[in-house]
Steps between C-alpha positions, in 0.01 A plus 500: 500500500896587508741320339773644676513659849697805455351841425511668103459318174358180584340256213120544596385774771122406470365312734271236317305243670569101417327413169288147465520548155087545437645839304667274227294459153633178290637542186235361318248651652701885401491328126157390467399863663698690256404220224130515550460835688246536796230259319309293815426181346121427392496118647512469868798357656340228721472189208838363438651473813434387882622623867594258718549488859815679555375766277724388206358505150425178277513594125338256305437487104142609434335220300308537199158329437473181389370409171402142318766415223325488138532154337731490263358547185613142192776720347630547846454094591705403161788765626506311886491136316815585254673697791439235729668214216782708414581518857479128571717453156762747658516341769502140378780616253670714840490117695624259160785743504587462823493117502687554161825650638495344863 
């Protein structure tokens, strides 16, 4: 491709053919390389994400197991019960003040 149609010094004499760009690496992908090295994860790739119809990828959070909460053990239950009446006492004392200056 010429930049200029007269014959000498021109800005590029090679003749290159279009690019689509499929020769471009991204950024992060040049850091996590030089980060990590040439390591091929262990896990495969498939869990974690979807294809849809147009062929565009769905990334969605992989969730963990579930597991049953543990009762909460009478130290625990005496902690929620004074938490939960200093909270209503803040609040009450949030709501007299408020009738208070209005």
């Amino acid at each position: 491709m010429r930049y200029t149609n007269k014959e000498g010094t021109t800005l590029n004499l090679d003749e290159h053919p279009p690019s689509d760009g499929s020769e471009l690496i991204p950024a992060e992908v040049q850091a996590n390389t030089r980060r990590d090295g040439n390591k091929l994860p262990d896990m495969p790739l498939t869990p974690g994400y979807t294809v849809d119809d147009e062929g565009i990828n769905n990334s969605y959070a992989i969730e963990p197991d579930m597991s049953r909460a543990k009762y909460p053990s009478p130290k625990q239950q005496q902690r929620y019960i004074l938490l939960g009446a200093g909270a209503i006492l803040f609040v009450a004392l949030i709501m007299l003040t408020a009738f208070i200056v209005s």
